[in-house]
N, C-alpha and C positions, 0 to 999 in steps of 0.2 A: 421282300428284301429289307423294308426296314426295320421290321419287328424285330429285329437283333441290335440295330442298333439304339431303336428307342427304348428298348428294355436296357440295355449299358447305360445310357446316358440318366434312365432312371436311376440305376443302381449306383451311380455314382454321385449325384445328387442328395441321393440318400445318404451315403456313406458320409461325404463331405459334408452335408447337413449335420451329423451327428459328429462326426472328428471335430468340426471350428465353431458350430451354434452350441455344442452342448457339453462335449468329453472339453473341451481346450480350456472354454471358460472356466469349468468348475474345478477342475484341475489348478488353476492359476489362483482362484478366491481358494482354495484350499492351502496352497502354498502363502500366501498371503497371509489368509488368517493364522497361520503355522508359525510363521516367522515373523510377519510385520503387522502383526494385528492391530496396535496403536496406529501407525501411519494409512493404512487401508480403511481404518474406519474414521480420519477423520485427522487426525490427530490435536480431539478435541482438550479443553483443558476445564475445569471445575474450579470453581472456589464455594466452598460453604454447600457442596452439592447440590451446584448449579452450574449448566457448563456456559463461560461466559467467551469463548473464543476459539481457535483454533492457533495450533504453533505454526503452520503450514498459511493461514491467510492473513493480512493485515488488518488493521480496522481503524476507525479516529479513535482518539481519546479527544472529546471535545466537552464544552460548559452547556449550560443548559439553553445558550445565543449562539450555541456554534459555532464559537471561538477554541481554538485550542485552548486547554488544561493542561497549564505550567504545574500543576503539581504531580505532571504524570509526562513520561517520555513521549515524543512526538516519532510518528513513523514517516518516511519518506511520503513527498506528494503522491496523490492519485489520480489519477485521467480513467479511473472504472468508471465508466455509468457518474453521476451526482458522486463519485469519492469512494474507493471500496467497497464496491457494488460486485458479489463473486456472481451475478447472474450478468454481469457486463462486464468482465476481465478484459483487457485489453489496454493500449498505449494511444496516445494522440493524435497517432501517425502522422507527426509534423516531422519535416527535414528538421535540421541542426540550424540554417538557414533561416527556419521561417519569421517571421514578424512577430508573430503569438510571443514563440519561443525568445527573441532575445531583444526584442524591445523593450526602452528602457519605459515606457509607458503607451502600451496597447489600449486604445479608447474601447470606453465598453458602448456598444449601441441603445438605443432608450429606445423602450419597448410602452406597450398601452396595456392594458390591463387584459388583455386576450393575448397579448405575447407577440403582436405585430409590432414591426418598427417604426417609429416615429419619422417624417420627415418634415423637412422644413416647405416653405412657400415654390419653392425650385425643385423639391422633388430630393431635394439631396437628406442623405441620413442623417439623425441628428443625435449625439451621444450626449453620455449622462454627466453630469457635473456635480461639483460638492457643492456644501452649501455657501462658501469663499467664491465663487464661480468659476473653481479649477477644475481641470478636466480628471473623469474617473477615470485610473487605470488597472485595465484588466489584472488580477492581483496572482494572476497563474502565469504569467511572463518569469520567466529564469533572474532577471534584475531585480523586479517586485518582492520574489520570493527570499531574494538574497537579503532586501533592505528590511524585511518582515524578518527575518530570521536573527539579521543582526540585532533587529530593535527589541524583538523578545529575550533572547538571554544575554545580552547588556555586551554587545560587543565592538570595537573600535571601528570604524566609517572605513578601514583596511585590512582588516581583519579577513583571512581568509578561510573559506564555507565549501565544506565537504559537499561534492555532487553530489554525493546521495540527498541530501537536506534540500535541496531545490531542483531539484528532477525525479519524473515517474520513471517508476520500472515499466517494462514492457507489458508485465501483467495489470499494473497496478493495484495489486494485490501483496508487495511484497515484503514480510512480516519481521524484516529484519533491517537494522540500519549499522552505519559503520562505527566502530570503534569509536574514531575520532569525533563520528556525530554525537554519540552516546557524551562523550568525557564533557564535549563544551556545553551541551543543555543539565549537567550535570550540577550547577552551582546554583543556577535558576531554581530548578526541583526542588534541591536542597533547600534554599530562601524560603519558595513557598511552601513547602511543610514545615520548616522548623526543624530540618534535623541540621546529621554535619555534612560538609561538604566533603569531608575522608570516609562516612558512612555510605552516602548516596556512591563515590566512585569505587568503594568496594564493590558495592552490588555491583557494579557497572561492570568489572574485572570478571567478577565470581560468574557472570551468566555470557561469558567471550567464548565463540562458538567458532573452531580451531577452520584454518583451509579445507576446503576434501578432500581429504588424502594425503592433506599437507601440503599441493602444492596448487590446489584451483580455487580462484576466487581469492578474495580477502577473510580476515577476520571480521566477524559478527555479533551482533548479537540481538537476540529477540526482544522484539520491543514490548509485547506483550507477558513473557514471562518475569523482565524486570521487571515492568509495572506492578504486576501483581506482589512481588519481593517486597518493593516499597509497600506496600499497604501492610501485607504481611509484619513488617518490621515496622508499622505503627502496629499493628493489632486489632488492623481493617479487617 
């Protein structure tokens, strides 16, 4: 009596095997490559026949100390992995609330050179200090990032700072920042290459990457494909 039904239940294992493992998938990479071939493979970008990013991931643009590079647009902070890390995608997952997050200086803990933490005669943690004997603070706090942000493109102690500019995306990967961030790092860029600052905010215009659909999310724009504009329009 059950050889009938173990014989179906083969036969349908089989079937669904070959319908969702095999006919669905290639079916879809078909379509795919059909119609979104760019976006499915990557949607890598080249310069000089070389591909040096994707439109689709974020990345730094930093100096050779790992400091940001004012002569190139800055993309929104990262909580991936070490900073734009696509094998660590992922957010903070701190509340709105937490300390990290909106303290106006989060002590950073002082570690030994195996990466344990320092404590004092009591047992109690002992954090890092500047060379003035002020306390270091964690410089990924939403304040810290505000007061970095203002002091790199030269802006008023009230001046106010686009979320995007001092908070991660949820992927922390995300390869676009807002209008508004683009316009104010716009005069900075400009300074440090030497061009104009009506040159640099053209580009900024020219690469403004509409709502979807017109009506979800904001305007954008790529932080990666400006960058490259700029160079292009020196003749990098």
């Amino acid at each position: 009596m059950l050889r009938p039904q173990i014989l179906a239940a083969a036969l349908m294992t089989l079937v669904f095997t070959v319908l969702c493992g095999i006919a669905y998938p290639l079916v879809i990479y078909g379509i795919g490559q059909t119609a979104f071939r760019q976006k499915v493979d990557g949607s890598f970008v080249t310069q000089h026949g070389r591909v040096v990013g994707s439109k689709l991931i974020g990345q730094s643009f930093s100096d050779k100390n790992g400091n940001p590079d004012l002569r190139y647009f800055q993309p929104r902070p990262s909580a991936a992995g070490t900073g734009y890390d696509a094998l660590s995608s992922g957010a903070s997952n701190l509340g709105p609330a937490a300390d990290k997050l909106i303290a106006k200086c989060f002590p950073v803990p002082k570690t030994d050179s195996k990466g344990n933490p320092v404590l004092d005669a009591k047992g109690n943690a002992v954090n890092e200090t500047n060379p003035d004997g002020t306390q270091v603070c964690d410089p990924n706090t939403v304040p810290q990032r505000v007061l970095a942000y203002r002091q790199s493109y030269g802006l008023a102690g009230d001046q106010a700072v686009p979320v995007d500019a001092v908070t991660a995306s949820g992927s922390g990967l995300d390869p676009n920042i807002s209008v508004a961030n683009a316009l104010l790092q716009a005069p900075t860029v400009a300074k440090t290459r030497g061009m104009s600052v009506r040159l640099v905010a053209a580009l900024v215009r020219d690469h403004i990457t509409d709502r979807t659909f017109g009506v979800l999310g904001e305007k954008v724009v790529n932080v990666l494909q400006l960058n490259l504009s700029l160079d292009a329009a020196q003749g990098r």
